[in-house]
C-alpha positions in Angstrom: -90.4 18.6 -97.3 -91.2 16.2 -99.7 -95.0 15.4 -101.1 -94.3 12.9 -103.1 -98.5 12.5 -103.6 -98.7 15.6 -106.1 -97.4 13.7 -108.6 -99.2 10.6 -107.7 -101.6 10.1 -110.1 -103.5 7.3 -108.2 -106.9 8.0 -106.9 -106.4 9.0 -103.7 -103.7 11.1 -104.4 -105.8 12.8 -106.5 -108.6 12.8 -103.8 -106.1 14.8 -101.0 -105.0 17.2 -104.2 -108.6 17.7 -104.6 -109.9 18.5 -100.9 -106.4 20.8 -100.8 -106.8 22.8 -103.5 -111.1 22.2 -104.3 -112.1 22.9 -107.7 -115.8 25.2 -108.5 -116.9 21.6 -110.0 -115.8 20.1 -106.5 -117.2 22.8 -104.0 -120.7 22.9 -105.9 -120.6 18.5 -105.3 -119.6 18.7 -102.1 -122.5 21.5 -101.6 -125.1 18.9 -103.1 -123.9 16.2 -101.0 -124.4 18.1 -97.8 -127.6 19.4 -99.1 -128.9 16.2 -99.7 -127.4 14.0 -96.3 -129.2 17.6 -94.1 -132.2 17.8 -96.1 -132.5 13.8 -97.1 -134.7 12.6 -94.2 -137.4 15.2 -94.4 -138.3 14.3 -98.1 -141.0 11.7 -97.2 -142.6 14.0 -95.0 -142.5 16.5 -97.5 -143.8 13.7 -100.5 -146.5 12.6 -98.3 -147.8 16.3 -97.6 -147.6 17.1 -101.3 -149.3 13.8 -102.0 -151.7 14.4 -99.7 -152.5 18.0 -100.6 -153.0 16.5 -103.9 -155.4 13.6 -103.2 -157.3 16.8 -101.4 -157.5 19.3 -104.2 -158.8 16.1 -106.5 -161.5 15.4 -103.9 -162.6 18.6 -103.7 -162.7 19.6 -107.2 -164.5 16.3 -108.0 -167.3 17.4 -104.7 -167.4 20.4 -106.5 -168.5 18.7 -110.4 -170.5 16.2 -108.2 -172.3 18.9 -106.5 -173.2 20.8 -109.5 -174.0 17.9 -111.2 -176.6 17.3 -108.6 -178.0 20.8 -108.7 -179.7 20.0 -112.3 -180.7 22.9 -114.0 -178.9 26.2 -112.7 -181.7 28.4 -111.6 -181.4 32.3 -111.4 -181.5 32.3 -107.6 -178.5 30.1 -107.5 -176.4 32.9 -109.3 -177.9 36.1 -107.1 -176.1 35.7 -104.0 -172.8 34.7 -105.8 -172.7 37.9 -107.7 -173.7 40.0 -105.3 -171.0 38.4 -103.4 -168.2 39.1 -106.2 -169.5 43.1 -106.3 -168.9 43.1 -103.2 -165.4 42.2 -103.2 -164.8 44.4 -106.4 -166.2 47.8 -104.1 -164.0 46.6 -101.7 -160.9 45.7 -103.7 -157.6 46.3 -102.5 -155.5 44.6 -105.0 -156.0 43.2 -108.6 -157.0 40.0 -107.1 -159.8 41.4 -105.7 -160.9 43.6 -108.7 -160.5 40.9 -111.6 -162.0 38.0 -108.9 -164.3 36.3 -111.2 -163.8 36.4 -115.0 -168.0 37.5 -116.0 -167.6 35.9 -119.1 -167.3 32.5 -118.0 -168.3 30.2 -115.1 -171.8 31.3 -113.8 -172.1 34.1 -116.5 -170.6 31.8 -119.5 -173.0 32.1 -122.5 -174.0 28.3 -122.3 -174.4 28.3 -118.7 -176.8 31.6 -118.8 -178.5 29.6 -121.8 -179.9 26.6 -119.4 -181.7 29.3 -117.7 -185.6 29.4 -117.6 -186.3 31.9 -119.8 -187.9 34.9 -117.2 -187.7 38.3 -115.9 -185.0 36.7 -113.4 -182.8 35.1 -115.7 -183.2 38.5 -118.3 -181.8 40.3 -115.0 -179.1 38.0 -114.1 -177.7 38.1 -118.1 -177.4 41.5 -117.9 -176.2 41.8 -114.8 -173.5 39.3 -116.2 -172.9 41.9 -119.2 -173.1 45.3 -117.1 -170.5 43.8 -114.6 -168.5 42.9 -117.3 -168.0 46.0 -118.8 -167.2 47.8 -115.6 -164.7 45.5 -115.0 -162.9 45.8 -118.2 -163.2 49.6 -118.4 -162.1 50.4 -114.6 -159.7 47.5 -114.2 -156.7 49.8 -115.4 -157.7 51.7 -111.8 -156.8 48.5 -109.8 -154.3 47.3 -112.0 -150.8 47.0 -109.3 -151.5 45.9 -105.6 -149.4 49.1 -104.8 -151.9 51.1 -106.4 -155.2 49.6 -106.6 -157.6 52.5 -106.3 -161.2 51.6 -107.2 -163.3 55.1 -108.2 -166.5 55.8 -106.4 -167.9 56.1 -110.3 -167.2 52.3 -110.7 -168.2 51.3 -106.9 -171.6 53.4 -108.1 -171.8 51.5 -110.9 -171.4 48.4 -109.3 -173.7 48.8 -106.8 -176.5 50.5 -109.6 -176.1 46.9 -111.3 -176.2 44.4 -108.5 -179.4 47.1 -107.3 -181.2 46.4 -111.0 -180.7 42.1 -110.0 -182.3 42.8 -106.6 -185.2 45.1 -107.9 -185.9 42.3 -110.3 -185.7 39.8 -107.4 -188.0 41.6 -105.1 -191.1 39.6 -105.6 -188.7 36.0 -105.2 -189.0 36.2 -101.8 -185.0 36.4 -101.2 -183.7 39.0 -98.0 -180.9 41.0 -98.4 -177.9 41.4 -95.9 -178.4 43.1 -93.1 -176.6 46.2 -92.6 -174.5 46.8 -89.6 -177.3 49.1 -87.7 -179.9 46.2 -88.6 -178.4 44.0 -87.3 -178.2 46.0 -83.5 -180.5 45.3 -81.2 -181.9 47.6 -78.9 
């Protein structure tokens, strides 16, 4: 049997030697081309999505800088609710996610925001609130420090709840309600 094209040194000869006998180079091309003629029509749904998602993230975060923008001067009241929100997610953490939430040296608690606030009891209790929290975050975040072991002592959950319990004594005479608790919240 003769093949007289292994020694043909045209293109297609080399083509047939090629698809015969594929090289790495060859099989990771042909890989690539296959990848691309499966996967080529659902790129400009994907682009659009991504474009999209991006436009949306953009809007929001400018809502977000408009809104806040709009709120003036921040006002102790504004801040209660969130922290008492983020302790709550701390006592309840179940991963480092949950524990290190909120950073309370910066946003809400950043120096320069907590300096725009009226100087009063309120915003005396919110800035150390800010500081207390802080501390108890940084010393018991080595508890809740892998997802796989995220285990949140009762002494820091105490000592959350003693600090967020300081804000709300403060707060007692600014007409704000706390949450209901579950058996509240029963009628009978």
């Amino acid at each position: 049997m003769d093949l007289s094209f292994d020694n043909n040194p045209s293109r297609s000869a080399r083509f047939r030697r090629e698809l015969r006998n594929p090289s790495l180079l060859t099989i990771i091309i042909m890989l690539v081309v296959a990848a691309v003629v499966i996967l080529g029509p659902f790129a400009p749904g994907w682009i659009s999505t991504t474009k999209g998602s991006f436009e949306a993230i953009a809007k929001n975060k400018a809502l977000n800088e408009a809104s806040m923008l709009s709120l003036g001067a921040i006002v102790p009241s504004q801040i209660t609710p969130w922290l008492n929100q983020q302790v709550n997610t701390m006592i309840d953490a179940e991963g480092p996610l949950d524990w290190q939430v909120v950073s309370f040296r910066s946003g809400p608690c950043f120096g320069e925001n907590l300096s725009q606030l009226p100087a009063s009891k309120y915003s005396t209790a919110i800035m150390t609130a800010c500081n207390e929290l802080d501390d108890i975050q940084q010393l018991y975040s080595g508890s809740c420090f892998l997802a796989s072991d995220c285990n949140v002592p009762e002494v820091a959950k105490e000592e959350l709840r003693t600090a967020m319990g300081r804000v709300w004594s403060e707060f007692s005479d600014a007409g704000f309600v706390l949450p209901y608790e579950e058996l509240e919240q029963v009628l009978p």
